[in-house]
N, C-alpha and C positions, 0 to 999 in steps of 0.2 A: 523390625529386625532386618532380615535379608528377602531381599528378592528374587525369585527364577523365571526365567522368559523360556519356554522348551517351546519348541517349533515342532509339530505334529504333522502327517496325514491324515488324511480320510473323514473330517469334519465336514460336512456337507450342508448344516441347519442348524437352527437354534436349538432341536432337540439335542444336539450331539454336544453342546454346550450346555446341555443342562444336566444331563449326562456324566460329563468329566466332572464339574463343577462337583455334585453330588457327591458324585467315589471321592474326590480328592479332600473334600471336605470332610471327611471321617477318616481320615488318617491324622493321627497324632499330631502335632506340633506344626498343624498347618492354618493359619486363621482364615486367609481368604484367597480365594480361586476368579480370575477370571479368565474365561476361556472366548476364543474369536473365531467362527467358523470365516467370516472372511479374512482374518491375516495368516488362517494356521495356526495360529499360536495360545500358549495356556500358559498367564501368567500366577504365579504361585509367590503366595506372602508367610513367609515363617515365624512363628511365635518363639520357635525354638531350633536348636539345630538339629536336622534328621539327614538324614543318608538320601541323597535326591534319584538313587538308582531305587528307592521305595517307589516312590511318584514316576518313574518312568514306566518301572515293572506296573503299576496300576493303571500309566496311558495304554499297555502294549497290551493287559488283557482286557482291557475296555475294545481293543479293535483300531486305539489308533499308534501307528507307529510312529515313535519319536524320528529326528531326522539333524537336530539340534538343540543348544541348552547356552543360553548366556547369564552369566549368575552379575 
C-alpha cells in the first residue's frame, strides 16, 4: 500500500526500537514498522489508510518527538 519515512528524536538503542516498533504495530491499518536508532527514522507500511497524525501522536507519547515525515 503506502509508505511513511517520520524522522524522530531521542532514539538512542535498539531498545527504543523495539519500542516504537511495538506501539505502532497495534495501531489499526499498520502492517509493518521499522524503526532506526541510527538514522532517526521509523519507517511505517500501511495496509490501509489512517490519519498519520495517529502514528505521530503515538511517536510523541512514546517520548519521541517527530521532527519530519515524507510519505
Amino acid at each position: 500500500m503506502k509508505n511513511i519515512v517520520i524522522k524522530v528524536e531521542g532514539m538512542k538503542c535498539s531498545g527504543c526500537e523495539n519500542r516504537i516498533e511495538k506501539s505502532l504495530l497495534n495501531l489499526e491499518g499498520i502492517k509493518k514498522v521499522s524503526a532506526s536508532y541510527e538514522n532517526g527514522t521509523v519507517m511505517v507500511e500501511l495496509s490501509k489508510h489512517i490519519n498519520s497524525n495517529m502514528i505521530k501522536e503515538r511517536l510523541e507519547i512514546l517520548g519521541f518527538p517527530v521532527i519530519g515525515e515524507k510519505l
